[in-house]
C-alpha positions in Angstrom: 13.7 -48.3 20.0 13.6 -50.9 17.9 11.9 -51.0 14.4 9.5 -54.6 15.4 6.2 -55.1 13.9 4.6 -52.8 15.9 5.6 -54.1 19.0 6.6 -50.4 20.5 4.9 -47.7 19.1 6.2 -44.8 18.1 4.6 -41.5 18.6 6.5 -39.7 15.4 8.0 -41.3 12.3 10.5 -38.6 10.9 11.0 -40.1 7.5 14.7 -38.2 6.1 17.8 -37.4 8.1 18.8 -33.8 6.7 18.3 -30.5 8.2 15.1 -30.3 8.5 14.6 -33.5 10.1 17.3 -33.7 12.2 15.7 -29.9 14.1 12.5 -32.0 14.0 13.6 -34.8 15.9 16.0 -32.7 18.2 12.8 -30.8 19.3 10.8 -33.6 19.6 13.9 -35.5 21.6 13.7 -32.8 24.3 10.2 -32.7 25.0 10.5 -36.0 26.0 8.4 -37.3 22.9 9.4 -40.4 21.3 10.5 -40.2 17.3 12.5 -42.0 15.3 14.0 -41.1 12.2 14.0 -43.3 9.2 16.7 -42.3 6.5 17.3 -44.8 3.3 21.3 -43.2 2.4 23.7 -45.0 4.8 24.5 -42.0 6.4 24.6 -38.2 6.4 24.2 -36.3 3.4 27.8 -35.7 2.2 27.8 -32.5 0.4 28.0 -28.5 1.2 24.7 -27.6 -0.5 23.3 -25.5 2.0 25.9 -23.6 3.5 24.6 -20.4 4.8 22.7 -20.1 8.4 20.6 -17.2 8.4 20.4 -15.0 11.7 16.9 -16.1 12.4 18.2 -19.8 11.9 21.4 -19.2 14.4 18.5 -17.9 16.8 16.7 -21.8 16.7 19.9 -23.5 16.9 20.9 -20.9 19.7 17.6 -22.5 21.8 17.9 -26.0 20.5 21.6 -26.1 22.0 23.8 -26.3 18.9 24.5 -22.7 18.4 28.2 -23.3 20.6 29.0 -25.7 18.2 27.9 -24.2 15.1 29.9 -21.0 15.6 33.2 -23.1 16.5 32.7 -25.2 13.5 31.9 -22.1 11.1 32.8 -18.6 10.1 31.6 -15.6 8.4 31.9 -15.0 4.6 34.4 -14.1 3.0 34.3 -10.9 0.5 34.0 -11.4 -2.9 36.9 -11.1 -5.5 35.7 -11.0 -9.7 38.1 -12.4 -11.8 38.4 -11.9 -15.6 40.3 -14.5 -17.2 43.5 -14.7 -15.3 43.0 -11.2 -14.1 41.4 -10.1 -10.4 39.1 -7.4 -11.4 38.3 -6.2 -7.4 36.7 -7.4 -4.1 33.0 -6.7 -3.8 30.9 -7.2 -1.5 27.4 -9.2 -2.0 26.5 -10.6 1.6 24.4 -8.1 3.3 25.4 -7.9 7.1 24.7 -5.4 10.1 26.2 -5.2 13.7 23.8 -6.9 16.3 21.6 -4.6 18.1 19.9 -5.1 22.1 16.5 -7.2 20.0 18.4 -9.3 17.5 22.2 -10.9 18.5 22.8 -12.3 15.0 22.8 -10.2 12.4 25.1 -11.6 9.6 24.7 -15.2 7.9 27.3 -17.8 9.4 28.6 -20.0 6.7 28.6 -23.8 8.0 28.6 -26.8 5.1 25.5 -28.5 4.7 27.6 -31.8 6.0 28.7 -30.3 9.0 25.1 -28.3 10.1 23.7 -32.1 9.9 26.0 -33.7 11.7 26.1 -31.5 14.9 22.2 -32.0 14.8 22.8 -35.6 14.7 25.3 -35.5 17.7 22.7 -33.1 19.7 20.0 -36.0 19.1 22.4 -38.8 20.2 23.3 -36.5 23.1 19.4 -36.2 23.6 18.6 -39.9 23.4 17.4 -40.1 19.9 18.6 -41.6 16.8 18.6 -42.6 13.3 17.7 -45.5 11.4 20.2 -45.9 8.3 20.0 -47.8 5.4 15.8 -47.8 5.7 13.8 -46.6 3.1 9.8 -46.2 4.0 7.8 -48.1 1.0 5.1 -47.5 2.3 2.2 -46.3 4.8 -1.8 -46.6 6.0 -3.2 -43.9 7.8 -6.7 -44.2 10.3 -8.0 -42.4 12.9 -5.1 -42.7 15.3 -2.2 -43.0 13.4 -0.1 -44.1 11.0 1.4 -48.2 9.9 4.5 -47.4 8.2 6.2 -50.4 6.2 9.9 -50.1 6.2 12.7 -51.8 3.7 16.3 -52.1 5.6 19.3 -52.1 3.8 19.4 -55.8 4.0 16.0 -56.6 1.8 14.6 -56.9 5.7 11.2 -55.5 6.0 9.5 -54.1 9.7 6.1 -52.2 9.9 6.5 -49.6 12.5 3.1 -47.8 14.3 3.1 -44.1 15.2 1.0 -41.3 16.1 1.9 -39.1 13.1 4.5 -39.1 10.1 6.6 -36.1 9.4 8.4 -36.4 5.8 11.4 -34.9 5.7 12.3 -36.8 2.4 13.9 -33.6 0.2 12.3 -32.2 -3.0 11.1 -36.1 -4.8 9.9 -37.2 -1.4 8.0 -40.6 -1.6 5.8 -39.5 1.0 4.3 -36.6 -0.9 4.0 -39.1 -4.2 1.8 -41.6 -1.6 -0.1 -39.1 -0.3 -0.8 -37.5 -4.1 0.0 -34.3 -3.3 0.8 -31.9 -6.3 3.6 -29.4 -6.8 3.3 -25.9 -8.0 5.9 -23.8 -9.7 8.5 -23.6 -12.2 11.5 -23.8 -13.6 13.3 -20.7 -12.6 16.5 -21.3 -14.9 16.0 -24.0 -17.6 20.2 -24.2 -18.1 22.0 -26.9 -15.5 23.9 -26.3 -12.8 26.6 -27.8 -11.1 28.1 -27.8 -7.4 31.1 -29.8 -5.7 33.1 -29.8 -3.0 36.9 -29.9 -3.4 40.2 -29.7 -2.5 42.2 -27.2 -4.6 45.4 -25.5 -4.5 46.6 -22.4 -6.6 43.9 -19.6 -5.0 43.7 -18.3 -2.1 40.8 -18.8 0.4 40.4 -15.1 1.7 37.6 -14.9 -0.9 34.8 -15.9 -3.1 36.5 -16.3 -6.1 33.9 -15.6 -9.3 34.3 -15.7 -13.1 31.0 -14.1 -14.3 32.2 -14.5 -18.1 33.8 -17.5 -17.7 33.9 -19.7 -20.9 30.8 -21.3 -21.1 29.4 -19.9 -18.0 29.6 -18.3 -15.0 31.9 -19.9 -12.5 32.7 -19.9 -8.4 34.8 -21.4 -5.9 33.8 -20.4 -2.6 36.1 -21.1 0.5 33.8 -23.4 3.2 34.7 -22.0 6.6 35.8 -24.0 8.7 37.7 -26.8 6.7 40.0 -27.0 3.9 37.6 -27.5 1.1 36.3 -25.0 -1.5 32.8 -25.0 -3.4 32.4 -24.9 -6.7 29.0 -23.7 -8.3 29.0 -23.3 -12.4 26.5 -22.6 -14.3 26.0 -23.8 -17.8 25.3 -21.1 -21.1 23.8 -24.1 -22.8 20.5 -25.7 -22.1 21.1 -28.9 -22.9 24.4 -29.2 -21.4 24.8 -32.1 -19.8 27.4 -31.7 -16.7 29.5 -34.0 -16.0 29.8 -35.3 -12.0 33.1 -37.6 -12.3 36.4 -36.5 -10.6 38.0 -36.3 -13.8 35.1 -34.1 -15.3 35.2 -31.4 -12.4 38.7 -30.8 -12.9 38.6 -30.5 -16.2 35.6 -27.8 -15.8 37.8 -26.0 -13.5 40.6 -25.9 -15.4 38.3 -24.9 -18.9 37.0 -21.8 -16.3 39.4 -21.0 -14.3 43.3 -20.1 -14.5 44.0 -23.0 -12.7 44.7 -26.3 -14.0 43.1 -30.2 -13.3 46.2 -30.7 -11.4 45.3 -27.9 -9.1 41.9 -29.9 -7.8 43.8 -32.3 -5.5 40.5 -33.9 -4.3 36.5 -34.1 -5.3 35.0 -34.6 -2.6 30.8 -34.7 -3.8 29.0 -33.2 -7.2 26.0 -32.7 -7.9 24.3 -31.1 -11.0 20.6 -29.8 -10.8 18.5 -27.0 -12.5 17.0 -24.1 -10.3 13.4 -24.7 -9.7 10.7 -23.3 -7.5 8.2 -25.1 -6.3 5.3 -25.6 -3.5 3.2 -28.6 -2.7 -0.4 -27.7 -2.7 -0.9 -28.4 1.3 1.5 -29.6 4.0 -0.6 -31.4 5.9 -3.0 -34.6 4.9 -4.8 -36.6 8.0 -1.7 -37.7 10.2 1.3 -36.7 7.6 3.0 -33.7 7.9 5.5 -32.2 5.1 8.6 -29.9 6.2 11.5 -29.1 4.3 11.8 -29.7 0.7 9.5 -32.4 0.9 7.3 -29.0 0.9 8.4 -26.5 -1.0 12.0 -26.3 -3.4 13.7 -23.3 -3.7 17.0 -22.1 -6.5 20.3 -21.8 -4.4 20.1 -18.1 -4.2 20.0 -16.1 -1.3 20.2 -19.0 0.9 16.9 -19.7 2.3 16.2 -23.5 1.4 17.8 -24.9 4.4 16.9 -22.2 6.7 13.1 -22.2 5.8 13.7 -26.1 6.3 14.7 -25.4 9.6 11.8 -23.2 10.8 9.4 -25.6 9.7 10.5 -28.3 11.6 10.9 -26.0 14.5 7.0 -24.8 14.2 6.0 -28.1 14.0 7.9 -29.6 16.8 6.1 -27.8 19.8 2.8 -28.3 18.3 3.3 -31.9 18.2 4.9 -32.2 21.9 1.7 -30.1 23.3 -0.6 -32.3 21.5 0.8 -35.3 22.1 2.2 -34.7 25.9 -0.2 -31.9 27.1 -3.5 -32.2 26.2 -3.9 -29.5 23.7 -6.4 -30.2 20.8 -5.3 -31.7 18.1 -6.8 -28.8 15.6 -3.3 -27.1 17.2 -1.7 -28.8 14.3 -4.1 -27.3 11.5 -2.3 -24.2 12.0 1.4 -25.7 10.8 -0.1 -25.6 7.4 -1.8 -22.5 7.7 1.0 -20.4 9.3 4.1 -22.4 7.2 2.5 -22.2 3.6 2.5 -18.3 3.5 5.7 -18.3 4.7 7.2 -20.8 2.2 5.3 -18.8 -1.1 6.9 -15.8 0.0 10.4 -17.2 0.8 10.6 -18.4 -2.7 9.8 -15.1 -4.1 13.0 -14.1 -2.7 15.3 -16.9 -3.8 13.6 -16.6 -7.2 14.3 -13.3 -7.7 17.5 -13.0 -6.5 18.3 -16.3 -8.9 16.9 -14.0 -12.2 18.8 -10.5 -10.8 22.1 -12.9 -11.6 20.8 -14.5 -14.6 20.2 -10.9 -16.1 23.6 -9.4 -14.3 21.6 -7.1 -12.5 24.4 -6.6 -9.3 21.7 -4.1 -7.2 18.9 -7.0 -7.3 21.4 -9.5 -6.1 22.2 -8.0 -3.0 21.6 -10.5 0.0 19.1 -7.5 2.0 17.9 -8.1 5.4 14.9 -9.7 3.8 17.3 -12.9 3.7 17.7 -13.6 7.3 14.8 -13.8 8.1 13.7 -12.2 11.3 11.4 -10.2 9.8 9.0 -13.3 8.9 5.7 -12.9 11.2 2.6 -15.0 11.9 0.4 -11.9 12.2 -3.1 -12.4 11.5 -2.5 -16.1 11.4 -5.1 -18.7 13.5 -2.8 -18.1 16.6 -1.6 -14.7 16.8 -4.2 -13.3 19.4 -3.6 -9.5 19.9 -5.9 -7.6 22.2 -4.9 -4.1 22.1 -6.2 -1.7 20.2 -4.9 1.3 18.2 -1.5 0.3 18.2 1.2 2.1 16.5 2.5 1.0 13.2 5.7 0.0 14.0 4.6 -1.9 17.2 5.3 -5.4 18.3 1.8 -7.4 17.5 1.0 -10.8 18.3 2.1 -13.3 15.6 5.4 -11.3 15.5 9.4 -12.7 16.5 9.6 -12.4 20.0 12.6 -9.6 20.2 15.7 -10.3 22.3 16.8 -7.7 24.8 19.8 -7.2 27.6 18.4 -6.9 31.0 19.6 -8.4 34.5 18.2 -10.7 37.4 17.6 -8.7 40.3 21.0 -9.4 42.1 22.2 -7.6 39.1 23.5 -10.7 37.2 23.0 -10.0 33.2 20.8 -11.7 31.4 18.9 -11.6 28.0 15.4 -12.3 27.1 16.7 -15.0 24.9 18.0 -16.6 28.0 14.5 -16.4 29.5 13.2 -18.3 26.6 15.3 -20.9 25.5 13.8 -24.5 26.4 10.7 -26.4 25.5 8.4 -24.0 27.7 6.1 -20.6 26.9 7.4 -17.5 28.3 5.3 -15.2 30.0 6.4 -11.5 30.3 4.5 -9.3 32.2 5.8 -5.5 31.9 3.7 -3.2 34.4 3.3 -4.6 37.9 -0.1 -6.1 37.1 -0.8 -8.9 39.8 -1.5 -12.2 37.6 -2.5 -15.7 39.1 0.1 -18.0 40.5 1.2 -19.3 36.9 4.6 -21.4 37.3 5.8 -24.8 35.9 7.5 -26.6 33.4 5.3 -25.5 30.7 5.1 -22.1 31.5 7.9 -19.4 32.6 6.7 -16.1 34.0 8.9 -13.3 34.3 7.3 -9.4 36.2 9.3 -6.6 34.2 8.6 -3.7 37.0 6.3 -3.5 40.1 7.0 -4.3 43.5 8.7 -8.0 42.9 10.3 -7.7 39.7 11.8 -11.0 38.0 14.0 -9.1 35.6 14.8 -5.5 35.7 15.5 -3.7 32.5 17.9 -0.7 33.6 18.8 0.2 30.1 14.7 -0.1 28.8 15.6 -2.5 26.1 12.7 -4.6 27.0 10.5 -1.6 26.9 11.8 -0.3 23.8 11.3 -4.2 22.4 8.0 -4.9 23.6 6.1 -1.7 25.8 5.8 0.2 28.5 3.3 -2.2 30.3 1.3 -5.2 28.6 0.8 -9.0 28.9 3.3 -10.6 26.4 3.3 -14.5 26.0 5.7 -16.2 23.5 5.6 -19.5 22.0 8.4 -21.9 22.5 9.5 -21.2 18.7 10.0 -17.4 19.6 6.7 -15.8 18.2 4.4 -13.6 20.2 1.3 -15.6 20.9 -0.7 -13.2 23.0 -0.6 -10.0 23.5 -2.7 -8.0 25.9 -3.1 -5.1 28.1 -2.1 -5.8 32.1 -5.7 -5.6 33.1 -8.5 -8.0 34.6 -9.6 -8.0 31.2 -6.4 -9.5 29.4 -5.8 -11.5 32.5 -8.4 -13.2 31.9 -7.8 -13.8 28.0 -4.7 -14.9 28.3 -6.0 -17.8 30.8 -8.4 -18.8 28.4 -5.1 -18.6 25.3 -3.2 -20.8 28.0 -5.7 -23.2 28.3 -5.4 -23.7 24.0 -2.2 -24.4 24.4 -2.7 -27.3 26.8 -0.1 -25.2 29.4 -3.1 -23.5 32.0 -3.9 -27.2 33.7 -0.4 -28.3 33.7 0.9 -24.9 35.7 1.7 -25.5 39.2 0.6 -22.8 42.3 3.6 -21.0 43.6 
């Protein structure tokens, strides 16, 4: 597709190539939409700065078809060893993990580089049909009524003007598309003292552990082992506030060696550095006419707890089948007013976490560090959002309510073959699970998957009752294609009919073919 003045409109403009854009376009890609990313660095982002996938994170990249890969590329973390001086003190433990249970199959954060988590994205959007535009920076864009007239600088000092349908910046944390647009930012500086990460190659320590020096001269210290390669990650923090930290070669091997019993010999390789302070911060909306903002073009969270990359990822995943139904099935456009409304919530609460988890360390409080289940994620929910449409009443507390992750759950087909619910939904499609034996209209077709828990002409049995346990004993269940319960109903003529009218929203009802 090639960048011409708008000779071949495109119908999204994904303006970054990290994360978050990369799941945007990857989604896009499979619905058959056609995007193309614009991304001004030459290539990939080079650095591990991200390097923890969440469990609710590993479930996306599980449907978007990357999961395989990311689990051969990464590995767990390792436990924690606290040095003082030249001195191990003990192994801790800081990570919160769990063993996976029948509704949720990852329970533990997978650590995976930043480098590498982008680049098996990219190869799933080359395997896809999609691609990236290197080397071109967006200077500039003009929205109307039907879209948007993006001008684009190559790396040559060429310039091409590109049409499409919407914009999606996925420009990080000083995105020029957010500046254009003059949207604000709201937060704070969490820590005002710099930090510094790199990625290097070191010898002297072993890599069985995340090596910390919390009174190491001048500031607390780390070199965490990156699974999967050979290269460590250093993260220091600076006492001083107007440190300045030096990025060179030479200067992270002498901060190691100033920190650390090993010496500037020891580093036989820097590989990236990068020095930032911890901030938190929110743009005041997400959305404005035919521009959408994911990722940290959206909000900007401190390192800790690991959620910047994986709250990156979920926006771009809620986005993505809003856009395809709008754009390829016929559902209203006012779909995408609820990106905003469902994502910004979401986003203010996520960096509550990361915020307090970043002052818990600044004050040495060990207990408010600890990585709970709060960190990965699958607890996040949509109820009493714009789309969560729950019908039945007097529900028990801890029941499954529209707006809520769509649980996983071992079952079999009915020649006894197993099979998980998960397998059920992954694809581009809604899911419709009917437990009860209610007779429903011939729903079927590439938008819409029906499977009968029970009755006469069941689709999947569930001998164990995981599904039951999961969801109920009988209702009318129908989950997005991002994994959260649209619609929930009672198997009745009543919610029959409800959920007909919910399918038509979507744009899915007058696209189902008759059995």
């Amino acid at each position: 597709m090639e960048l011409n003045n708008v000779k071949e409109p495109v119908e999204v403009l994904v303006v970054g190539a990290g994360p978050a854009g990369l799941t945007l376009a990857v989604d896009l890609a499979r619905r058959g939409i056609r995007a193309q990313v614009v991304e001004r660095g030459a290539e990939l982002f080079p650095g591990s700065r991200g390097k923890g996938l969440q469990p609710r994170t590993q479930e996306v990249f599980d449907d978007l078809g990357v999961l395989a890969a990311v689990r051969a590329a990464g590995g767990p973390y390792p436990p924690m060893m606290g040095w003082e001086g030249d001195r191990r003190s003990g192994a801790f433990q800081m990570i919160d993990s769990a063993e996976p249970t029948p509704d949720a199959p990852y329970r533990k954060a997978w650590m995976l580089p930043q480098w590498r988590t982008s680049r098996i994205l990219y190869a799933r959007l080359l395997e896809l049909g999609g691609g990236v535009r290197f080397g071109t920076e967006l200077i500039g864009f003009d929205q109307d009524a039907d879209g948007v007239e993006a001008r684009l600088r190559h790396a040559d000092g060429s310039t091409a003007t590109v049409r499409a349908r919407y914009l999606a910046a996925a420009d990080g944390g000083r995105s020029t598309v957010r500046a254009a647009l003059g949207i604000g930012m709201t937060g704070e500086t969490v820590d005002p003292r710099p930090m510094l990460v790199a990625d290097v190659r070191i010898d002297g320590i072993d890599a069985d552990h995340w090596h910390v020096w919390r009174q190491a001269p001048g500031g607390g210290f780390a070199l965490c082992p990156l699974a999967g390669t050979d290269h460590f990650q250093v993260l220091a923090q600076y006492e001083d506030a107007d440190a300045v930290p030096g990025t060179s070669p030479e200067a992270v091997r002498r901060l190691v060696a100033d920190r650390t019993p090993l010496t500037a010999a020891d580093v036989r390789e820097v590989l990236w550095a990068s020095a930032f302070r911890a901030r938190a911060a929110m743009a005041d909306r997400f959305r404005d006419g035919r521009a959408f903002l994911v990722g940290d073009a959206a909000h900007v969270h401190s390192p800790a707890g690991g959620q910047g990359l994986n709250t990156s990822v979920q926006d771009a995943y809620n986005l993505g089948w809003k856009l395809g139904q709008v754009l390829r099935h016929g559902a209203d456009p006012a779909l995408l007013d609820s990106y905003e409304e469902e994502r910004l919530p979401v986003a203010a609460g996520v960096l509550g976490i990361s915020t307090r988890i970043h002052r818990a360390a600044m004050a040495g409080d060990a207990e408010g560090q600890q990585r709970a289940a709060e960190v990965h994620q699958l607890g996040l929910t949509y109820r009493g959002g714009p789309l969560a449409s729950e019908l039945r009443p007097a529900l028990p507390q801890d029941a499954l309510r529209a707006g809520d992750r769509a649980p996983d759950a071992p079952c079999t087909l009915p020649d006894s073959t197993p099979y998980r619910l998960f397998d059920a939904f992954r694809g581009p499609h809604f899911t419709l699970l009917a437990l009860g034996g209610c007779e429903l209209p011939p729903y079927e077709g590439d938008l819409l998957r029906t499977y009968a828990v029970g009755g006469p002409t069941p689709d999947l049995l569930d001998p164990a009752g995981h599904i039951r346990k999961a969801y109920a004993e009988r209702g009318l269940f129908l989950i997005r294609p991002d994994g959260y319960v649209a619609f929930a109903a009672a198997d009745d003529a009543e919610g029959v009919r409800a959920l007909g009218d919910c399918l038509r929203r979507y744009g899915v009802l007058d696209r189902a073919a008759t059995r």
